[in-house]
C-alpha positions as CSV (number, residue, x, y, z in Angstrom):
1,X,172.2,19.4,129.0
2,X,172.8,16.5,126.6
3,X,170.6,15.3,124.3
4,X,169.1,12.1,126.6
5,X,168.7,14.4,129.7
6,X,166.7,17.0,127.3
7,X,164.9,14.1,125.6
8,X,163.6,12.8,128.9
9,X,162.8,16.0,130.3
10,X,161.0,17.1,127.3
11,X,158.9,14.0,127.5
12,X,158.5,14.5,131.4
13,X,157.5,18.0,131.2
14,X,155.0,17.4,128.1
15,X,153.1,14.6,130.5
16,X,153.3,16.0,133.3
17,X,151.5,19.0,131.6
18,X,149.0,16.7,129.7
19,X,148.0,15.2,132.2
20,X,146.2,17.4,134.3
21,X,144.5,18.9,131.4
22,X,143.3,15.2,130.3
23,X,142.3,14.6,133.7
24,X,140.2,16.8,133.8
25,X,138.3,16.4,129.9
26,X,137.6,12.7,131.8
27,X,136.0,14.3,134.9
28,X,134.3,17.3,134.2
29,X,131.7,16.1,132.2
30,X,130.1,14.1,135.2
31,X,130.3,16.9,137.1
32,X,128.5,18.7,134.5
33,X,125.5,15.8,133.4
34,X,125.0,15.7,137.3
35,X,124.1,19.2,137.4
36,X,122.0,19.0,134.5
37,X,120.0,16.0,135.5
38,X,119.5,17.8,138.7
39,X,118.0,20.9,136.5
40,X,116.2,18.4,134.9
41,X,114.6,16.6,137.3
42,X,113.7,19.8,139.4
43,X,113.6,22.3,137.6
44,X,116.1,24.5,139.2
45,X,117.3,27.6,137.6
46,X,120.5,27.6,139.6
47,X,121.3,24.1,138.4
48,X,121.1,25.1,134.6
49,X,123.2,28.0,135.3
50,X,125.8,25.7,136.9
51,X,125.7,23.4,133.8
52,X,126.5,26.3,132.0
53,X,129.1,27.4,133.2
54,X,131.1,24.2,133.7
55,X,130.5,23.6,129.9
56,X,132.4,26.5,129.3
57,X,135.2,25.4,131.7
58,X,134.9,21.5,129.7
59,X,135.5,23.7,126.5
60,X,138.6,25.6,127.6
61,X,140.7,22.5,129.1
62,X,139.1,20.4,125.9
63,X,141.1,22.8,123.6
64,X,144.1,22.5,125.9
65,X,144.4,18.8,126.3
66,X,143.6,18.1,122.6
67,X,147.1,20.4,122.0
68,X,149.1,19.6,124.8
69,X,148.6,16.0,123.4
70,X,148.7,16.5,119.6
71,X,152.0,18.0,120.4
72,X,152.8,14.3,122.3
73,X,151.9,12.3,119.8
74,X,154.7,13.7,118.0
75,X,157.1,13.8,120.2
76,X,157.0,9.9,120.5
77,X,157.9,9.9,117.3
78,X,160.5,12.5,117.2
79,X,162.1,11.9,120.7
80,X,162.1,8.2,120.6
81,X,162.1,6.8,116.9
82,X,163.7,3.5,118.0
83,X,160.5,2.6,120.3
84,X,158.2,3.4,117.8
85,X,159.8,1.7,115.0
86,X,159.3,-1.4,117.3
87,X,156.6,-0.4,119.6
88,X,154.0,1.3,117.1
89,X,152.9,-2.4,115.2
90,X,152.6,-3.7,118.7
91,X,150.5,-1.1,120.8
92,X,149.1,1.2,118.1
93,X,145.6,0.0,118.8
94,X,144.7,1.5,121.9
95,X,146.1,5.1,120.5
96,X,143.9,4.6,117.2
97,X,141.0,4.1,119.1
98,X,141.9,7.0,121.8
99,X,141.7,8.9,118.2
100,X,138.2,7.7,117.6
101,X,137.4,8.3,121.3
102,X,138.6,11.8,120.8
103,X,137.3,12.5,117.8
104,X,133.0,11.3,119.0
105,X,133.8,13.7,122.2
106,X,134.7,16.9,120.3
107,X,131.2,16.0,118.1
108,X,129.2,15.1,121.5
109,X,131.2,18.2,122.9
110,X,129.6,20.6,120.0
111,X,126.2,19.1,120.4
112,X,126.1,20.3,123.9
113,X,127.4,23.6,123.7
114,X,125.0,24.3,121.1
115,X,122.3,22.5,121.7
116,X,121.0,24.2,124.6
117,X,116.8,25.0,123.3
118,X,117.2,23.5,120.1
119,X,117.6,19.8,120.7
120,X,115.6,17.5,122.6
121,X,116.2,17.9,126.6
122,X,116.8,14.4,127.6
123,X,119.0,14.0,124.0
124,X,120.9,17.2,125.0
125,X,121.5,15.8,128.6
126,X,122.8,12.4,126.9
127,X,125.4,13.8,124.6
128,X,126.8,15.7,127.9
129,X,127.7,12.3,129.3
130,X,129.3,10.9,125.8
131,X,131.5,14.1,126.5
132,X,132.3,12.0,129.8
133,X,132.5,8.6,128.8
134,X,134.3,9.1,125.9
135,X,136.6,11.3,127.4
136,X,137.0,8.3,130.2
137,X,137.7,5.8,127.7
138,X,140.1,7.8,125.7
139,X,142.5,8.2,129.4
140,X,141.9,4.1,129.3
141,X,142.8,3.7,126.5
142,X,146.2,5.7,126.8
143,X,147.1,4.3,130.1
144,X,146.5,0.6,128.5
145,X,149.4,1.6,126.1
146,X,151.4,3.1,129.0
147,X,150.6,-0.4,130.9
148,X,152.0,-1.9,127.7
149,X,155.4,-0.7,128.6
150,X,155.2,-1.7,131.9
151,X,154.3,-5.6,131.4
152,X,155.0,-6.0,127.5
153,X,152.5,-8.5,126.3
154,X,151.4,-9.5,122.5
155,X,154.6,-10.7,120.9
156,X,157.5,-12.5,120.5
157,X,161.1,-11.2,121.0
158,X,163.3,-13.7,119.6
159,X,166.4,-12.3,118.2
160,X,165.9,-8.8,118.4
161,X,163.1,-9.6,116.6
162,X,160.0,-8.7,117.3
163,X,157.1,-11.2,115.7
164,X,153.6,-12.9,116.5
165,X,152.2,-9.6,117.2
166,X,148.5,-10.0,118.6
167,X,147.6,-6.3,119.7
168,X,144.4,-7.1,121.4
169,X,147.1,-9.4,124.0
170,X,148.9,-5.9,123.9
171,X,146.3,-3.7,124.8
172,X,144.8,-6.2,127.5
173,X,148.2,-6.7,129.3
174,X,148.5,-7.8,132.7
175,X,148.9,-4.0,133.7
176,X,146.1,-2.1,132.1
177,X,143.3,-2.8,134.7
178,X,145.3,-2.0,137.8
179,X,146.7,1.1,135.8
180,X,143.3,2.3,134.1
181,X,141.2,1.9,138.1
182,X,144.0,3.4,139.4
183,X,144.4,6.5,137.1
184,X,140.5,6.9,136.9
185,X,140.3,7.0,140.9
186,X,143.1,9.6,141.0
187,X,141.7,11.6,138.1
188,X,137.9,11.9,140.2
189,X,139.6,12.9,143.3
190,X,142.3,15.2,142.2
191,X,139.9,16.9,139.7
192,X,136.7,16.9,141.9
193,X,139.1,18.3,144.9
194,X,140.4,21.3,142.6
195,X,136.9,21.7,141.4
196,X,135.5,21.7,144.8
197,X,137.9,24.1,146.8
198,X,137.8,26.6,144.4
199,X,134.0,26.9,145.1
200,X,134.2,26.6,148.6
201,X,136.8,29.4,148.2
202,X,133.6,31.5,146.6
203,X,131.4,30.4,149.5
204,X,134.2,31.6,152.2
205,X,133.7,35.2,150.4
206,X,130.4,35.1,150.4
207,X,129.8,35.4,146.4
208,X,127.0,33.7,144.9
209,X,126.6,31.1,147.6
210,X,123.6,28.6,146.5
211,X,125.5,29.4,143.4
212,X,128.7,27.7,144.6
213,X,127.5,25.5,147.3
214,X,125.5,23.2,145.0
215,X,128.6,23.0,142.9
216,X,130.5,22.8,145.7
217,X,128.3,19.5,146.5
218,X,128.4,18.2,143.4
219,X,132.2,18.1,142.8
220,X,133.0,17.3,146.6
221,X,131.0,14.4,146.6
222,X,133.1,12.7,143.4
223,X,136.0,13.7,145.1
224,X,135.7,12.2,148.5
225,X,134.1,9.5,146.9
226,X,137.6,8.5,144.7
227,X,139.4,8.9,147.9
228,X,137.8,6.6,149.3
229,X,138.3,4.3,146.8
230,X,141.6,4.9,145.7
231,X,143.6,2.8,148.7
232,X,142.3,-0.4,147.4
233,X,142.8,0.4,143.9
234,X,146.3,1.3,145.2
235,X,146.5,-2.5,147.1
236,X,145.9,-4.0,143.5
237,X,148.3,-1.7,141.9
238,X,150.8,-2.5,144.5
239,X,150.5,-6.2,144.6
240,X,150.8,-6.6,141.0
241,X,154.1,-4.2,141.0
242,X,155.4,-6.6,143.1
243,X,154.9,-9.7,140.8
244,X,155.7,-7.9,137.7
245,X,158.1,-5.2,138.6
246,X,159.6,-6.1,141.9
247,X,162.8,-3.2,141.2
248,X,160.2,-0.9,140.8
249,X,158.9,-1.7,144.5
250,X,162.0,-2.2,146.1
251,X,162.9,1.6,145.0
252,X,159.1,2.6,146.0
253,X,160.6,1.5,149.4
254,X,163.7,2.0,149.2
255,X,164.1,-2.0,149.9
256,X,167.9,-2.1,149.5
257,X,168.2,-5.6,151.1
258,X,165.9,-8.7,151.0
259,X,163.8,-9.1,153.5
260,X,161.5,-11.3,155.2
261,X,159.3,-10.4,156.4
262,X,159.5,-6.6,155.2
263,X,158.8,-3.6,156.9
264,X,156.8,-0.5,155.1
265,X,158.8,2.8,155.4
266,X,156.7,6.1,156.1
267,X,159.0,9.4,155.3
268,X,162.6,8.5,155.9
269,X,166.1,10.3,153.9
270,X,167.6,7.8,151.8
271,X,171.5,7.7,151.2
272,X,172.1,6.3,147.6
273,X,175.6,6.1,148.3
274,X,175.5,4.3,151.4
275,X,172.2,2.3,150.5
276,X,170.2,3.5,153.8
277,X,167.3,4.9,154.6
278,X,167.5,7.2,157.9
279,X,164.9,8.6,160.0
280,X,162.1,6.7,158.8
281,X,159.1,5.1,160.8
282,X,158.7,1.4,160.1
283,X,155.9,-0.7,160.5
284,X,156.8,-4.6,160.7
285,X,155.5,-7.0,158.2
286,X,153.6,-4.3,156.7
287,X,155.5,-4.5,153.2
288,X,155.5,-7.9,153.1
289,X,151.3,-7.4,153.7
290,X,150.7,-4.8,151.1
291,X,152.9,-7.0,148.7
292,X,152.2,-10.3,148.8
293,X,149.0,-10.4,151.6
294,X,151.3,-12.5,153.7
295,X,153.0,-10.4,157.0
296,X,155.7,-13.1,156.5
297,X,156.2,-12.8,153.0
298,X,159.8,-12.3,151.6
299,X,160.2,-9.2,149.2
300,X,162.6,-9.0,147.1
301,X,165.1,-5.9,147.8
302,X,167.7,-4.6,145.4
303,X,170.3,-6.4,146.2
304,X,168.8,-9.2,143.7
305,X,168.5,-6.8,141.0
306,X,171.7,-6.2,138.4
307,X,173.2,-2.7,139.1
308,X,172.4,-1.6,135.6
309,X,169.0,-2.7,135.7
310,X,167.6,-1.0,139.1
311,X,166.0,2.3,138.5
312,X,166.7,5.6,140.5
313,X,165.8,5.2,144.1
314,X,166.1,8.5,146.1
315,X,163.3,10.3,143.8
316,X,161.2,7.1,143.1
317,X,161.1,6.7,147.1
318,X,159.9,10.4,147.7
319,X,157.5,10.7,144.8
320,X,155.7,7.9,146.4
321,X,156.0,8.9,150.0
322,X,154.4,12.1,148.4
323,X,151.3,10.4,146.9
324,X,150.3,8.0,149.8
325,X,151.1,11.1,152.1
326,X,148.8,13.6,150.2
327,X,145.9,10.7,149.8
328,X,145.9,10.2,153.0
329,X,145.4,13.5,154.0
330,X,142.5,13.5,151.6
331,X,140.9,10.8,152.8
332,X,140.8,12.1,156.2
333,X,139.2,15.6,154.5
334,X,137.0,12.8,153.0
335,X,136.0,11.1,156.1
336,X,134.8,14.3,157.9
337,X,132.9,16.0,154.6
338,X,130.7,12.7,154.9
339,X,130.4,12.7,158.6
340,X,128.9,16.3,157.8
341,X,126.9,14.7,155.2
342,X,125.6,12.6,157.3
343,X,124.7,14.7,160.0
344,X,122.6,17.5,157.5
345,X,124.8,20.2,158.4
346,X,124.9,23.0,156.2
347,X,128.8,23.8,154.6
348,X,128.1,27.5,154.5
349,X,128.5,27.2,158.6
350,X,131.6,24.6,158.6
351,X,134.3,27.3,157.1
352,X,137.1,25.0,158.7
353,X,136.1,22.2,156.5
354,X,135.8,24.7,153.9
355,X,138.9,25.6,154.4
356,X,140.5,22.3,154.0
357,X,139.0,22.2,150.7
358,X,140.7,25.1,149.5
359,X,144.0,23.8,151.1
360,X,143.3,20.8,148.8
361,X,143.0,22.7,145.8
362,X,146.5,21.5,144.1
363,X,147.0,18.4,146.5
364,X,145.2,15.6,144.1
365,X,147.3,16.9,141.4
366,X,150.7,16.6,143.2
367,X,150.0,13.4,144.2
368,X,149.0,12.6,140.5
369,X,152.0,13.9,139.4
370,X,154.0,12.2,142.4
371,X,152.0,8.8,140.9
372,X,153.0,8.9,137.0
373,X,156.8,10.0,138.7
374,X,157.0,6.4,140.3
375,X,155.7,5.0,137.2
376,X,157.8,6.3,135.4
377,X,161.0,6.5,136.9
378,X,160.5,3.3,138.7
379,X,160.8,1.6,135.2
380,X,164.2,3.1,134.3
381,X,166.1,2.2,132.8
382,X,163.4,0.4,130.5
383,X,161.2,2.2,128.2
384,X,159.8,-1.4,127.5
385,X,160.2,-3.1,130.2
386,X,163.0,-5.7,130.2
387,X,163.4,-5.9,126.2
388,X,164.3,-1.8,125.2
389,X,166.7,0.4,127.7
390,X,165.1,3.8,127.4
391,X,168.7,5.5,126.1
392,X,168.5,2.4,123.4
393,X,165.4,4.4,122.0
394,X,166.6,8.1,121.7
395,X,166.6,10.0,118.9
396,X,170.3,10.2,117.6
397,X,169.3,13.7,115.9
398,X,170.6,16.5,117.6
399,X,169.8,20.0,119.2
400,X,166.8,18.5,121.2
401,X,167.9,21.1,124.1
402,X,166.3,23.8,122.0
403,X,163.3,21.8,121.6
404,X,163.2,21.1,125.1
405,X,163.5,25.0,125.6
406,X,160.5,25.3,122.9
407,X,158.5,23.4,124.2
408,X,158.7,24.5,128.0
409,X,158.4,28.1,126.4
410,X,155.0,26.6,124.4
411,X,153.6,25.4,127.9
412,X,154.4,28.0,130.0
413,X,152.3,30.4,127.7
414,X,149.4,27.9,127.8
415,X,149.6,27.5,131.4
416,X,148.7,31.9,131.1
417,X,146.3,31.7,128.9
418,X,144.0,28.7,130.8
419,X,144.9,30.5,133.9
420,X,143.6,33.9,132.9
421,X,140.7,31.7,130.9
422,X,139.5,30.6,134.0
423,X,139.8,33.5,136.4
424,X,137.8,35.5,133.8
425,X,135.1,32.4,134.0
426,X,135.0,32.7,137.8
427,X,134.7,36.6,137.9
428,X,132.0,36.3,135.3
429,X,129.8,33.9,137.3
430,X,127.5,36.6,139.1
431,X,127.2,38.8,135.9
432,X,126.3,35.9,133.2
433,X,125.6,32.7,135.2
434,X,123.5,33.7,138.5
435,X,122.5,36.7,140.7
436,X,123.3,37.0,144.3
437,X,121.1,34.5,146.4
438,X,121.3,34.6,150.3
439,X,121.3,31.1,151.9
440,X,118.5,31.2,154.4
């Protein structure tokens, strides 16, 4: 493995860990302030039991994410000195204030954990949801800077130079609000679905069921709710990929030729070599729709793009066949957990749906992962996009295979110790948090 490969993996593998952990310090805490209002408002026992023990699941992924990203803030720095030599003056502003974001939800975090009987009940409920908002704003903030990358904005590049930096024009790039909805949206439903299968898992055994069925409610509803949502925050996303970053959408569809109007690909095996796509289902004018909002639209296809310039199409095209293909399948869960909803059926008596819940326990995940790989890769080979190639902005320092080993070594024990964090959390739910209660 040279040096660029284990540079880029490094960096893959440190996100792609982050980011479920940060996902869900942004989600967890509404989860949480909805089960304590509830408690609130009625009094319920099981309620403040819940709120309990999500708290103590808020605190373990808190600790994890606030590692798993200290460790990425330096690895910008050590992986990729050249961008942050350039990049830093321009987009430091949204990562200063994610630091100040971070930094009032650890405080708000310790309030809550410790203010149970000692603070004032509606005071103690409120700094639960600074845990949230905070937490929400500091994932904002990062994917602004993220968005930075993808639609540079707040400066001048003449001659290599870069000058007449503004980094409020940074921050607020033409990217960030299709980026932060999107990322929000896909945070909610991936978290609430994880949250929500692993109760209904509890409810298929028959372990603490009021328990886990008001949880169960709780974290469902958020989740169905983001699925939902998330195809039109996709539309946005999509439409403004195609003004700013029309390579990026021509690998999403592995659009090898210009066409008008353009057909939208579902599945399909694509043949770098030859530049084909084989055995994939097209929908007419469906591209040139999602794209432009015009069935007769052209799209531009790779063949206008420089060779050196188009980014890696095979994986870019699968990643995103992935994430449309998974949110799909939870909006469909989505559509029939509502129907259910509707109709005042109990959940204890609908296993099947129950069941599709726990299928969905990893799904939102994947297809978050699948997301930030389109991003991602779909940029290359630009770390800023069109002024800095990504291997222009390496670290020429060498050995960063072992640090690449390291760090995978660094995760992979984290990934044990949350995993055994929270199993022990689960099993201790009828011995600390509630007592059998039979659903009548």
């Amino acid at each position: 493995m040279d040096d660029f490969l284990a540079a880029r993996s490094q960096m893959a593998l440190s996100l792609g860990f982050h980011i479920v952990f940060s996902c869900i310090g942004m989600v967890m805490p509404f989860f949480m302030a909805v089960s304590h209002y509830k408690w609130l408002k009625t009094n319920d026992e099981v309620y403040k039991n819940l709120t309990k023990a999500w708290s103590k699941g808020v605190a373990i992924f808190f600790a994890t994410g606030a590692v798993s990203g200290t460790m990425l803030s330096f690895e910008l720095g050590l992986l990729w000195p050249k961008f942050m030599e350039h990049a830093g003056p321009i987009f430091g502003m949204p990562f200063s204030l994610e630091g100040t974001a971070f930094f009032i939800e650890a405080i708000a975090l310790g309030f809550f954990l410790y203010g149970w009987n000692k603070l004032n009940k509606w005071f103690h409920w409120f700094t639960g949801m600074v845990v949230g908002v905070s937490g929400l704003a500091s994932g904002i903030l990062v994917v602004a800077a993220n968005a930075w990358m993808n639609s540079p904005a707040g400066f001048d590049f003449v001659g290599g130079k870069y000058l007449n930096i503004d980094p409020i024009q940074a921050m607020f790039n033409k990217a960030w609000f299709s980026q932060a909805l999107h990322m929000c949206l896909a945070a909610f439903t991936a978290t609430g679905f994880a949250v929500a299968g692993v109760h209904a898992l509890m409810i298929l055994r028959n372990r603490n069921k009021l328990f886990h069925l008001k949880a169960f409610k709780i974290a469902a509803t958020f989740a169905c709710i983001g699925a939902l949502l998330q195809p039109l925050s996709g539309d946005l996303s999509a439409k403004d990929v195609a003004k700013r970053q029309p390579a990026k959408l021509a690998a999403m569809e592995a659009l090898y030729h210009t066409e008008k109007p353009a057909p939208l690909l579902i599945g399909g095996i694509v043949n770098e070599e030859d530049r084909t796509v084989k055995g994939a289902i097209k929908i007419p004018g469906a591209l040139s729709f999602l794209a432009h909002g015009d069935f007769k639209a052209e799209v531009k296809g790779l063949d206008q793009i420089p060779k050196n310039e188009q980014p890696p199409v095979a994986i870019t095209h699968y990643a995103f066949q992935i994430m449309v293909g998974l949110g799909t399948f939870m909006m469909l869960i989505s559509v029939l957990y509502f129907f259910n909803l509707f109709r005042k059926k109990s959940f204890a008596d609908k296993p099947w749906l129950l069941k599709l819940f726990v299928f969905a326990i990893p799904l939102g995940y994947i297809a978050l992962e699948a997301g930030w790989v389109v991003t991602e890769v779909g940029r290359q080979p630009w770390i800023i996009y069109g002024i800095m190639r990504t291997k222009d902005a390496v670290t020429p320092m060498p050995g960063i295979a072992y640090s690449f080993y390291i760090f995978s070594a660094i995760y992979f024990s984290l990934s044990i110790v949350v995993t055994f964090l929270l199993y022990r959390q689960i099993k201790m739910v009828p011995v600390v948090y509630d007592q059998p209660v039979e659903v009548k």
